[in-house]
C-alpha positions in Angstrom: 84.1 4.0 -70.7 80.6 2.6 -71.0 79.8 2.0 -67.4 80.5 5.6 -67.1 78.2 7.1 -69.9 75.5 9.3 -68.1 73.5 8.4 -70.9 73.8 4.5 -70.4 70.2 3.5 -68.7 71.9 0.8 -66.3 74.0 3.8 -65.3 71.1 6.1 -64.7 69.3 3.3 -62.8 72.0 2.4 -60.3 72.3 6.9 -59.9 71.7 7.3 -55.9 69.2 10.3 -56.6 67.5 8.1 -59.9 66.6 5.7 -56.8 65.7 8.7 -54.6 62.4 9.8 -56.4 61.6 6.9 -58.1 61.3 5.2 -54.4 57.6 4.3 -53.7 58.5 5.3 -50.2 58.5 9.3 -50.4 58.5 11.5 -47.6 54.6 12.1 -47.4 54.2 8.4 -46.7 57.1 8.4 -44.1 55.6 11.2 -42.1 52.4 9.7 -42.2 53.4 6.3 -40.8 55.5 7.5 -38.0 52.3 9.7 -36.8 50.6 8.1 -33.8 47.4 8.9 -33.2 46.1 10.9 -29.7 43.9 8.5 -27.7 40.6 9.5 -26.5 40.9 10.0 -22.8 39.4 6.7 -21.3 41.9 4.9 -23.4 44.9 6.5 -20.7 43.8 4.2 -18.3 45.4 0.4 -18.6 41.7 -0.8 -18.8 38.2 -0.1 -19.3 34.8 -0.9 -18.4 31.4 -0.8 -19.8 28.2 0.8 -18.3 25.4 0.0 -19.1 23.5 3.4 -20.4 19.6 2.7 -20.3 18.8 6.7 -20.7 18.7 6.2 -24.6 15.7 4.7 -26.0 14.9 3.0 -29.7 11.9 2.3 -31.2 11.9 -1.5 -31.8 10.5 -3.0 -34.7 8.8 -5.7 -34.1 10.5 -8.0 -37.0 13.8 -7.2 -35.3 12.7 -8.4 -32.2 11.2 -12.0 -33.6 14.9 -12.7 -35.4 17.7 -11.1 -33.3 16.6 -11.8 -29.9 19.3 -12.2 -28.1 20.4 -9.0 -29.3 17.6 -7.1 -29.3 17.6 -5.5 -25.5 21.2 -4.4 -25.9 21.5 -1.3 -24.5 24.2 1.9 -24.9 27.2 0.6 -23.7 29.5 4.1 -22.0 33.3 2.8 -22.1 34.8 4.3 -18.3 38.5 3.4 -18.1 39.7 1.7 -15.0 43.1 1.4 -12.8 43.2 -0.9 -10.8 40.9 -3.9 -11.5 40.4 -7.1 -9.2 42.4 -10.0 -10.4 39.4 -12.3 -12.0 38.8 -8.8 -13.9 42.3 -8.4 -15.6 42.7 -12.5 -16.5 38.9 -12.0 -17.9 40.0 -8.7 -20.0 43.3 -9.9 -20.7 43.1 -13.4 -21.9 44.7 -14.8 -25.3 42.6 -14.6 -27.6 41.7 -15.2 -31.7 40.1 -11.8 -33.2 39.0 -11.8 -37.1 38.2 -8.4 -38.9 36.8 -8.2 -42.4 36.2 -4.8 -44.9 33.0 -5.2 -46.6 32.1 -2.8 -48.9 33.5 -0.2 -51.4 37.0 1.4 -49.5 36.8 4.4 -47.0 40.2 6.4 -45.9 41.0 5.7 -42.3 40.5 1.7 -42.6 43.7 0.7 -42.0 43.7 2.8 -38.7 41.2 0.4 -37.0 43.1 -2.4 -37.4 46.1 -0.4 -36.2 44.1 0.7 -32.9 42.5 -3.2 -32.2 45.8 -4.9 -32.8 48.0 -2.5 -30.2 45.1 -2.3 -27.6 45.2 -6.6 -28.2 48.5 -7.1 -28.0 49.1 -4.6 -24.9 46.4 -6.4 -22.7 47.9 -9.9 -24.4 51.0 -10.3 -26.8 49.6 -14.1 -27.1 46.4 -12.8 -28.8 46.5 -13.2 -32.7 44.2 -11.0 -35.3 43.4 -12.4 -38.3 42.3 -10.5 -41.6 39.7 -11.7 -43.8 41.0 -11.5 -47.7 39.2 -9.6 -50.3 35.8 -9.3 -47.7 33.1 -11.6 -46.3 34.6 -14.5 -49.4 37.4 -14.7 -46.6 34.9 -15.7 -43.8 33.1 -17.8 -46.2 36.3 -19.4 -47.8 38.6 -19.4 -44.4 40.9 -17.1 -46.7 42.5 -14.9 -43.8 46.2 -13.6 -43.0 47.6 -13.0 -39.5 48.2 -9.4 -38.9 51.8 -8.4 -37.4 53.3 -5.7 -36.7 55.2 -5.1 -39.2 52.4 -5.6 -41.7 50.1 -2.5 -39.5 53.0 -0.1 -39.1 53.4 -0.8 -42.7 50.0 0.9 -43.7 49.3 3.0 -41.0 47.3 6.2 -41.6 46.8 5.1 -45.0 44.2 5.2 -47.3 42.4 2.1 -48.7 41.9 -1.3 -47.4 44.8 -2.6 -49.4 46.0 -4.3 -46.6 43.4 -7.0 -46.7 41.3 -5.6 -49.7 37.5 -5.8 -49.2 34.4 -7.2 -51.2 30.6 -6.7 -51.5 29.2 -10.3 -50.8 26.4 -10.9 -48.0 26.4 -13.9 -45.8 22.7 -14.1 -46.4 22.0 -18.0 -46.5 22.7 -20.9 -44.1 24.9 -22.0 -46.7 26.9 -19.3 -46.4 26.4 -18.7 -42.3 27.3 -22.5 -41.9 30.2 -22.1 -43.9 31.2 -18.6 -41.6 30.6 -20.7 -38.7 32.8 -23.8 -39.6 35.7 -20.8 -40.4 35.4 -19.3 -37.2 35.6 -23.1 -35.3 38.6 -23.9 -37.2 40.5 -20.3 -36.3 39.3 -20.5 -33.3 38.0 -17.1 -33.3 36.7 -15.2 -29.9 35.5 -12.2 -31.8 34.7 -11.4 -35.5 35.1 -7.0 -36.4 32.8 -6.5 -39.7 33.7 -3.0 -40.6 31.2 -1.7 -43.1 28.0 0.5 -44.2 24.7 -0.2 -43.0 24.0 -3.7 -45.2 27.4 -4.8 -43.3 26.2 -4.0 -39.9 23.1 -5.5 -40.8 24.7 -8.5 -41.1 27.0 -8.0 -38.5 23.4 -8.1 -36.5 22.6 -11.6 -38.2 26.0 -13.0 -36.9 25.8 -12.1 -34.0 22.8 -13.6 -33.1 23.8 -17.1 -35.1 27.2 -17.3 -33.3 26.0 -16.4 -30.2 26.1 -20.2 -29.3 29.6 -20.4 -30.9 30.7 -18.2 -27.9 31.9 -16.0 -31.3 31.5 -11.9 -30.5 30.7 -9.8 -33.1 31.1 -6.4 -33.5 30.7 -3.6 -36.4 32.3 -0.5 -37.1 30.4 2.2 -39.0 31.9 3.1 -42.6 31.1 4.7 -45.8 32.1 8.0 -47.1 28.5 8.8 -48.2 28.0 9.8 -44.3 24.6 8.2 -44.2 25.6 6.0 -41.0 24.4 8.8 -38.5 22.7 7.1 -35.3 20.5 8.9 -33.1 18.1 7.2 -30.6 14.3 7.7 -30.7 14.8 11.3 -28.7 16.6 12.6 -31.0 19.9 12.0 -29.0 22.8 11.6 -31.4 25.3 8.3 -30.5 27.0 8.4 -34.3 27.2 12.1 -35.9 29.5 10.6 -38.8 30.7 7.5 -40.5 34.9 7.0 -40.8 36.0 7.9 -44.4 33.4 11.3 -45.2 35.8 13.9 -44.0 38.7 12.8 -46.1 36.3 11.7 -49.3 34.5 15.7 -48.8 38.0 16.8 -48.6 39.3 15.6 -51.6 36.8 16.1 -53.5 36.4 19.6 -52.3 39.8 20.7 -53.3 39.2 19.5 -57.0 36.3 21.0 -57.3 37.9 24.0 -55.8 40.5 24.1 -58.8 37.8 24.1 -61.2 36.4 26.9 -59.4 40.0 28.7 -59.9 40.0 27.7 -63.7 35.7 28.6 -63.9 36.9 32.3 -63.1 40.1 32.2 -65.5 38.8 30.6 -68.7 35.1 32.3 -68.4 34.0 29.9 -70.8 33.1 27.0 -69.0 30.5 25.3 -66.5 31.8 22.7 -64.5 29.3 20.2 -63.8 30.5 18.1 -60.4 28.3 15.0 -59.8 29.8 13.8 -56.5 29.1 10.2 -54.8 25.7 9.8 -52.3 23.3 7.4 -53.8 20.7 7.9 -51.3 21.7 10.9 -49.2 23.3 14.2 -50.2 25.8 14.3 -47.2 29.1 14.9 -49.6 27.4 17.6 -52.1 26.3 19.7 -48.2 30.1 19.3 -47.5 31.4 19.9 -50.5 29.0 23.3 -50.7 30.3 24.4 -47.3 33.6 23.3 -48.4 34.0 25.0 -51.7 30.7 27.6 -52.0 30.6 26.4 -55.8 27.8 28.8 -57.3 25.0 25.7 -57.5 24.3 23.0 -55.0 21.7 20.6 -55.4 20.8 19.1 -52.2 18.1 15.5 -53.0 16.5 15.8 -49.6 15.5 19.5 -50.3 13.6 18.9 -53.4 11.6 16.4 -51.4 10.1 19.7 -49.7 9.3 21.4 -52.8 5.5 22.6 -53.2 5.0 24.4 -56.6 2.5 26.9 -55.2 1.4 28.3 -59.0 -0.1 24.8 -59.9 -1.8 24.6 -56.7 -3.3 27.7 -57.5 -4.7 26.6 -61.1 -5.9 23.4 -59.6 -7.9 25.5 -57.0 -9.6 28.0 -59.5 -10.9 24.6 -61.3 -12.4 23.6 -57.6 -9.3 20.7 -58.6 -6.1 19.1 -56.7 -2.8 19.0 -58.4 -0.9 16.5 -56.3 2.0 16.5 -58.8 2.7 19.5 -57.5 3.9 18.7 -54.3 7.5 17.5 -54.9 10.1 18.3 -57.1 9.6 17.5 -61.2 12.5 16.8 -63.5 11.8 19.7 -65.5 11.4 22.5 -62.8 14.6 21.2 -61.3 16.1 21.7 -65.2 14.5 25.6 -65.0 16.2 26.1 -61.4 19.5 25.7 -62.7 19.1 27.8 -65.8 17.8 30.2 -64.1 21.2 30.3 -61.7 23.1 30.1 -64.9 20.9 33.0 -67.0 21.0 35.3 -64.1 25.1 34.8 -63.8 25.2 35.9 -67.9 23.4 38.8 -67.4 26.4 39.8 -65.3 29.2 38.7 -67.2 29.6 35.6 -66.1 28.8 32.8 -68.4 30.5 30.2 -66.5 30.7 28.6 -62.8 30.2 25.3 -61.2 27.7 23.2 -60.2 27.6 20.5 -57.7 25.3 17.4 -58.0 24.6 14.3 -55.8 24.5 11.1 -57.7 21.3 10.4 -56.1 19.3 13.4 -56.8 17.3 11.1 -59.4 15.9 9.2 -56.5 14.4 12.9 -55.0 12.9 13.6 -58.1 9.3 12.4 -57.6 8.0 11.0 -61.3 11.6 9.3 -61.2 11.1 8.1 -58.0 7.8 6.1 -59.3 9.2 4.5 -62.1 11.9 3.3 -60.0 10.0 1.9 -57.8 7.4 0.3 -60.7 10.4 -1.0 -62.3 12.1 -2.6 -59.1 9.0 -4.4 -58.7 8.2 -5.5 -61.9 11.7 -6.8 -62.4 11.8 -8.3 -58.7 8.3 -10.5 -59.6 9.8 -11.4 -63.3 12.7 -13.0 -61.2 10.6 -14.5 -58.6 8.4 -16.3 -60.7 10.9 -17.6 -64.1 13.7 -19.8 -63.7 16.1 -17.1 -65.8 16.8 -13.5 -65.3 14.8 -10.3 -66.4 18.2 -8.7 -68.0 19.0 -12.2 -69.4 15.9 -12.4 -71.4 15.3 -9.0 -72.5 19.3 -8.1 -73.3 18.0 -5.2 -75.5 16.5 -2.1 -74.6 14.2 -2.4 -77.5 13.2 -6.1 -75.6 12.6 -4.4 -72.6 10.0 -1.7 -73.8 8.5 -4.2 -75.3 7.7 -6.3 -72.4 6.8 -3.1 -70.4 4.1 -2.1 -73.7 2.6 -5.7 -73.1 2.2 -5.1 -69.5 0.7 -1.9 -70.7 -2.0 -3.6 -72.5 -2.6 -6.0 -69.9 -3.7 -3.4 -67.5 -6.6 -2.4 -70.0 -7.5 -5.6 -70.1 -7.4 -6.7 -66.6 -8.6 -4.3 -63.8 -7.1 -5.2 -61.3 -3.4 -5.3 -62.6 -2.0 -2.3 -62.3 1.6 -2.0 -61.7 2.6 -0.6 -65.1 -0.4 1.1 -66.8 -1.0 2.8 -70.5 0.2 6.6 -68.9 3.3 5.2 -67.2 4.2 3.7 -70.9 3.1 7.4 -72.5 5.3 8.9 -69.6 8.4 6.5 -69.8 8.6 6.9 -73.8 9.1 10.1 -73.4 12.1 9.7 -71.5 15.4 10.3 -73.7 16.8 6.7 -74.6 19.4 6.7 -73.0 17.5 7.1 -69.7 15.0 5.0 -70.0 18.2 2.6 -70.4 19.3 3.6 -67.5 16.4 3.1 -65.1 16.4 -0.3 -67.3 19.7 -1.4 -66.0 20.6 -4.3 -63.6 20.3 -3.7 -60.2 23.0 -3.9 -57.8 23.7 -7.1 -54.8 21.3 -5.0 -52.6 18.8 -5.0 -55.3 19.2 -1.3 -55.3 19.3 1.2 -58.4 22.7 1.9 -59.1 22.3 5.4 -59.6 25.8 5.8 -59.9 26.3 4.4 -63.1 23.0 6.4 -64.5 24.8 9.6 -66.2 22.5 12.2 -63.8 24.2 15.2 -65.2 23.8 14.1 -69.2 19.9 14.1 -68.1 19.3 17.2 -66.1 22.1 18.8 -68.7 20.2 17.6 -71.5 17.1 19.5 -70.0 19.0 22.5 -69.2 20.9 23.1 -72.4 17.3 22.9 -74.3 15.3 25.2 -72.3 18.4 27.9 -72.5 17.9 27.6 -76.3 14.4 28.2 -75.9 15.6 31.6 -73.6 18.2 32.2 -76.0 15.3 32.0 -78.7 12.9 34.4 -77.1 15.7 36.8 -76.1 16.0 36.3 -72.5 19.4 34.7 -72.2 22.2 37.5 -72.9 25.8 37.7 -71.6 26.3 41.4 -69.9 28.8 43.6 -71.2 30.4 46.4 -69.7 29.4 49.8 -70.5 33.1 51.1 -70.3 34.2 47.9 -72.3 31.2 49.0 -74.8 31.9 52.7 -75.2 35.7 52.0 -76.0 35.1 49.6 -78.7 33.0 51.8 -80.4 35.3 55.0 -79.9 38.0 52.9 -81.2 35.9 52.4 -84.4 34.4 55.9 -84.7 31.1 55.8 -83.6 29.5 57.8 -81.0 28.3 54.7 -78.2 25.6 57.2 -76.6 24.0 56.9 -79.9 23.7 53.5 -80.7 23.6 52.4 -77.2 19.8 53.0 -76.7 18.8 50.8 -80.1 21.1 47.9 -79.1 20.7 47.7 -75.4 17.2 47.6 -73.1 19.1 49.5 -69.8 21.8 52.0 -72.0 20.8 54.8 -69.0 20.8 52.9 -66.0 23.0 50.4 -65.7 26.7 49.6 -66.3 26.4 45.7 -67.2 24.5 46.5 -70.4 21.8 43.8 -71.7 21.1 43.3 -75.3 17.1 44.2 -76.3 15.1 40.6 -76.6 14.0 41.4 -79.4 17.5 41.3 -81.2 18.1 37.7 -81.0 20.4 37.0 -84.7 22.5 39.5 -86.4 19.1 39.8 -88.8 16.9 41.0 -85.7 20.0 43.2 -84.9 20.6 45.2 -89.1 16.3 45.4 -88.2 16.8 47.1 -85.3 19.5 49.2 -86.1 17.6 50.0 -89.9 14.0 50.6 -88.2 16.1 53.7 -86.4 17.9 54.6 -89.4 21.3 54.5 -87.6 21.7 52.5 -91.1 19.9 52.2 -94.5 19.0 48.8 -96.2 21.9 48.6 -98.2 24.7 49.2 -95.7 26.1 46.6 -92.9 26.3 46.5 -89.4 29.1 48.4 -88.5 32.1 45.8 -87.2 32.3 47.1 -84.2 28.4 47.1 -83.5 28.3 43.4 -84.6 31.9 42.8 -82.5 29.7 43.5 -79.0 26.4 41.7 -80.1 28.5 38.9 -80.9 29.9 39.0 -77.2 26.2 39.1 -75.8 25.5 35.8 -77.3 26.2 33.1 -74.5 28.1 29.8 -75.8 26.7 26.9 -73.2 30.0 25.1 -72.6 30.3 22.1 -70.0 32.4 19.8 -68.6 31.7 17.4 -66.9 33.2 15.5 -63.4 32.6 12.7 -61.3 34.0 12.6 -57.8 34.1 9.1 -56.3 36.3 6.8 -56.2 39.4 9.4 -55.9 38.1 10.2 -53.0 37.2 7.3 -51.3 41.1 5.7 -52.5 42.7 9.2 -50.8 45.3 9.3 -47.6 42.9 9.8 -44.7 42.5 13.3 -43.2 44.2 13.6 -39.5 40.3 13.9 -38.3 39.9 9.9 -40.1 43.3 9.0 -38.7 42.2 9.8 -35.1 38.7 8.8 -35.1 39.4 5.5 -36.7 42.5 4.6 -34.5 40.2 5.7 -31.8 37.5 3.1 -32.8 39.9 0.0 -32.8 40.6 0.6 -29.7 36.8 1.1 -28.7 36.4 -2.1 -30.7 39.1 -4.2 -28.3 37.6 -2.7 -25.4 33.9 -4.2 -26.3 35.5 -7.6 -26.8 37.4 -7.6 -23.6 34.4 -6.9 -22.1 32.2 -9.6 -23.7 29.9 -7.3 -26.0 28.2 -8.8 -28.9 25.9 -7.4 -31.7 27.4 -3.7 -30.7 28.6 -1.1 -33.5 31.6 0.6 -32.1 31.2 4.2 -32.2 32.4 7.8 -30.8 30.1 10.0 -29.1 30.4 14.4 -29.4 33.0 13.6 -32.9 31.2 17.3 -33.1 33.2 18.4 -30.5 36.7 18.9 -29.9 38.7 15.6 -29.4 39.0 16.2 -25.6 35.1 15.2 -25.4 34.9 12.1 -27.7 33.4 9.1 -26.0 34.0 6.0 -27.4 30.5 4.0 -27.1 29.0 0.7 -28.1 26.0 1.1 -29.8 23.3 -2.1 -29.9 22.5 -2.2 -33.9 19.5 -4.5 -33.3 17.5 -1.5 -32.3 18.6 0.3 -35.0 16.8 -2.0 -37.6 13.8 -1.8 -39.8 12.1 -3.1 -42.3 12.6 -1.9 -45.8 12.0 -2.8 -49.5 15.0 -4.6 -51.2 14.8 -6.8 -54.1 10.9 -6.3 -53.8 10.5 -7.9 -50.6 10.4 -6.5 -47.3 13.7 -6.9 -45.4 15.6 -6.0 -41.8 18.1 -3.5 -42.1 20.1 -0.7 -40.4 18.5 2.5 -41.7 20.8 5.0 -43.8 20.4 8.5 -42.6 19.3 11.6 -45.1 20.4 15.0 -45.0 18.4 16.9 -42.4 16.7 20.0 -44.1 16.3 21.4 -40.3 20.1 21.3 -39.4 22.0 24.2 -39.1 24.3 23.2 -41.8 21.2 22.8 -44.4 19.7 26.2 -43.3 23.3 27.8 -43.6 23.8 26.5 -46.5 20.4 27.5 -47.8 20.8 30.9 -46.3 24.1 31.4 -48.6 22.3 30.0 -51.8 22.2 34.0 -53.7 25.4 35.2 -52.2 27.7 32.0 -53.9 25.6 32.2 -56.8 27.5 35.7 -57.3 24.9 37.0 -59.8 25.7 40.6 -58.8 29.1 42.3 -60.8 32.3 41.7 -58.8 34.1 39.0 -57.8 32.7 35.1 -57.0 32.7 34.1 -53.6 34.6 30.8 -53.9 36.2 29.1 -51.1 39.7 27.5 -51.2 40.1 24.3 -48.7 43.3 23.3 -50.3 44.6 19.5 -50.4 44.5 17.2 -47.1 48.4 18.1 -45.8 47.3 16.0 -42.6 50.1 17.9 -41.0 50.2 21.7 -40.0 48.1 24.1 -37.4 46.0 25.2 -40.4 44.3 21.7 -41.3 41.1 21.8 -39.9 40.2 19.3 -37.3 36.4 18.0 -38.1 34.0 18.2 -41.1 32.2 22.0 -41.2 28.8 20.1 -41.2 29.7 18.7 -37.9 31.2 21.9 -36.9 27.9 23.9 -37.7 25.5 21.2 -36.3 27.0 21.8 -32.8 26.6 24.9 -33.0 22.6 24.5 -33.8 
């Protein structure tokens, strides 16, 4: 009779539908993994070609030309598909051959999907040829830890999110130590080809290893990845070879439809503002998607603050014959009075709630912030340079820290000539809140970057905001509007005539049906006054309830919460737009191989464009390099690319700025993406940013 009992747990686990939805294999994951992926239309021929494409031109620094010279005159590389080859053409493009590929860098949804589309095109033009993944990122070069990829194991996470399949890491094969060791891995697999599929640090070193293992006879290729969507290549013209990095459509997506909800539950509850910081350490790619995506009520966009030009101090400065250069570029504190403005205008209609969208790396557009960054990445970087320990190791303590920065404070006063951190940056910096100063205190990444993501951006600018709307709320400019109706029945209901009161308590009784409280009336106090100095009451009696009932409703209660979209997004299933275009660029990745390319970044032209006018390209990354401060010191790398303030999806954006604010009565003008159903005529095929750039 036991082994029947429903209620027996070795009953219920052995129960046909237990097993059913307990499965890790659902029906989501099913559809995704039998969907095959369209092929761009050169990949319908049995082979391809490369032409040579010298109409796009590149600015060459001159660094990149001294140490990646046999790289450096690559040109565009046009992939044309071809039918019927001559013989010494097919045994050259279809030889057996050894291919590694390696994820470096935080995940990006669509990963698995290019080693899908490099292992089929590899094993159609030889089943002989073996790919090889790299474990846990370049360690796996360095350390010869690598698995062979099957079949099996692709079909297995195909379409996919995550680089599970091989996992990834952050480390840079940036010494001979650590080249030699790469090298002596790629001898001993025997390796024809090595796929780095990263950001632009990766590429950058996909660059570097390329032109080391050129002698090897070892091809290297990258693949452009990073949900932040600041890979975007264009060519000194202007002429655009890479519009958007694998992994930003899915990341905007999913973040979007969060951020949608709280949108939903913004306008339900009407108590809260959601505070969104989403991921872009240097550019402000996702927040432009997610605005287009969502039309939350505020979007900061970094790059625009860079334009700012406070006009008013200008104005002082000229009266005194003077030149304010502080005020070209965006302060900390203005940006603070930009958003409560949003949020005071929004109360005087009712609605003392919304959401607000914020790049991590607005901090880095803010121009005072911007300096100390900068003063601080240099001191730290010549503390390092010249002492055998750490800067973090010997000052553990914030306390240590400020100290060191006060002595380098006095040193300036007493020596001329040294002035890196001077008396007014220490006056400036202890003003900062603690927690802050912390922050722009704390280690800096591999990159020698400043992790802006682990700086709390919103409790800052927050911090700022919530004081100066107790300042407003103080001086009687911050009011929640309440309806006149709402108004006149609650004092109907309680016996009072609301025609009469309604000119004491409110400053626009007669013309206007959101009413406003009178800024003088800022505490019940100010309100008995006002009501007593009309002798609606005398001194001895109280405010009538339902009087003190509607003031009470005028008073705004700041409320937050706060979000941080990032790694949910960049861990989500891939959009069908990721799917495609990163299938799309395995194959593109075989096809350079097969045709001998080295120190190219695989790449598809017109993704703006509907699919029927991709064009897979190889794109020479040499060109693409500069120099640029890291760690203190001048280095070659691929530059990221910012948000364009001249691009139709900027100016669109900009152009809808007061109509998803919604400060007007009526309802918000919140957008709905929905989740990422990667099936279904209604999924939309391409990021709007891409979609609205074309159009421009």
């Amino acid at each position: 009779m036991k082994d029947k009992d429903p209620n027996n747990i070795e009953v219920l686990l052995k129960n046909p539908e237990v097993q059913a939805v307990t499965n890790n294999i659902n029906q989501e994951l099913i559809e995704r993994r039998k969907y095959i992926p369209p092929k761009c239309k050169v990949f319908k021929s049995p082979y391809t070609l490369l032409k040579e494409d010298d109409f796009f031109n590149f600015n060459i620094d001159e660094e990149a030309r001294k140490l990646l010279p046999n790289i450096i005159h690559n040109n565009v590389q046009i992939l044309v598909g071809l039918d019927s080859p001559e013989e010494s053409f097919k045994d050259r493009y279809c030889k057996k051959r050894h291919i590694g590929i390696v994820f470096s860098g935080g995940p990006a949804p669509g990963g698995h999907n290019v080693i899908a589309g490099l292992y089929e095109a590899a094993k159609k033009a030889n089943p002989k040829t073996k790919i090889y993944g790299f474990l846990l990122g370049p360690d796996g070069i360095v350390e010869n830890e690598a698995i062979e990829i099957t079949g099996s194991l692709v079909d297995a996470y195909r379409n996919l999110g995550g680089f599970t399949m091989i996992k990834t890491g952050r480390t840079k094969i940036d010494t001979k130590e650590k080249m030699a060791l790469s090298r002596e891995t790629c001898k001993r697999l025997g390796l024809d080809a090595l796929v780095i599929v990263g950001g632009d640090d990766s590429n950058t070193n996909a660059a570097f290893l390329a032109q080391e293992m050129i002698e090897d006879n070892v091809q290297v290729i990258g693949v452009p990845k990073t949900i932040d969507g600041d890979i975007q290549v264009r060519d000194a013209d202007g002429h655009i070879l890479c519009a958007m990095s694998f992994g930003f459509h899915t990341a905007a997506r999913a973040f979007s439809n969060s951020i949608s909800n709280l949108c939903t539950d913004s306008g339900s509850d009407v108590k809260y503002w959601h505070i969104c910081k989403v991921m872009g350490r240097v550019a402000s790619h996702l927040a432009l998607e997610v605005a287009l995506q969502t039309h939350a009520n505020m979007t900061l966009i970094g790059e625009d603050l860079c334009d700012f030009i406070d006009k008013k101090r200008i104005e002082e400065a000229a009266k005194k014959n003077d030149i304010d250069y502080t005020a070209y570029g965006m302060t900390l504190r203005h940006l603070s009075r930009v958003i409560c403005n949003g949020i005071v205008r929004r109360a005087e209609v009712g609605k003392n709630y919304g959401v607000i969208v914020i790049p991590e790396g607005i901090l880095e557009f803010v121009n005072e912030i911007q300096v100390f960054i900068i003063k601080l990445n240099t001191i730290i970087a010549e503390y390092n340079d010249t002492h055998d320990t750490d800067f973090h190791t010997d000052f553990p303590a914030l306390e240590d820290k400020l100290e060191y920065l006060r002595r380098l404070a006095r040193r300036s006063r007493e020596e001329q000539r040294f002035s890196v951190w001077n008396t007014r940056d220490d006056d400036l910096f202890n003003d900062i809140p603690g927690f802050f100063q912390e922050g722009l205190l704390m280690e800096r990444d591999s990159h020698g970057n400043f992790q802006f993501s682990q700086v709390k951006t919103e409790k800052v600018l927050m911090g700022l905001v919530n004081d100066y709307l107790n300042i407003l709320k103080e001086n009687g400019s911050y009011k929640i509007g309440i309806e006149k109706s709402y108004y006149r029945k609650v004092l109907g209901k309680g016996g009072l005539d609301p025609d009469y009161f309604g000119p004491i308590i409110f400053k626009n009784y007669n013309d206007a049906e959101l009413l406003l409280v009178k800024p003088s009336i800022i505490s019940v106090k100010t309100l008995k006054m006002a009501l007593e100095k009309e002798q609606a009451i005398s001194e001895a009696e109280e405010i009538p309830k339902p009087i003190e009932k509607i003031y009470q409703k005028s008073v705004p209660k700041f409320k937050t919460q706060v979000h941080f979209y990032g790694y949910d997004g960049r861990g989500n299933n891939p959009t069908r737009f990721d799917c495609n275009y990163t299938y799309n660029l395995g194959l593109t990745v075989f096809s350079l191989i097969a045709n001998g390319s080295t120190g190219q970044m695989a790449a598809i032209r017109n993704l703006e464009k509907d699919f029927e006018k991709w064009e897979p390209i190889g794109i020479p990354i040499a060109p693409l390099m500069h120099l640029e401060e890291r760690k203190g010191k001048l280095t070659l790398v691929l530059e990221k690319s910012i948000v364009d303030v001249n691009s139709a999806s900027f100016r669109i954006v900009k152009a809808f700025r007061e109509k998803w604010l919604a400060a007007v009565p009526g309802d918000d003008n919140y957008r709905h993406p929905g989740p990422i159903r990667f099936a279904g005529e209604s999924e939309e095929d391409r990021p709007i940013t891409l979609v609205l750039n074309a159009l421009g």
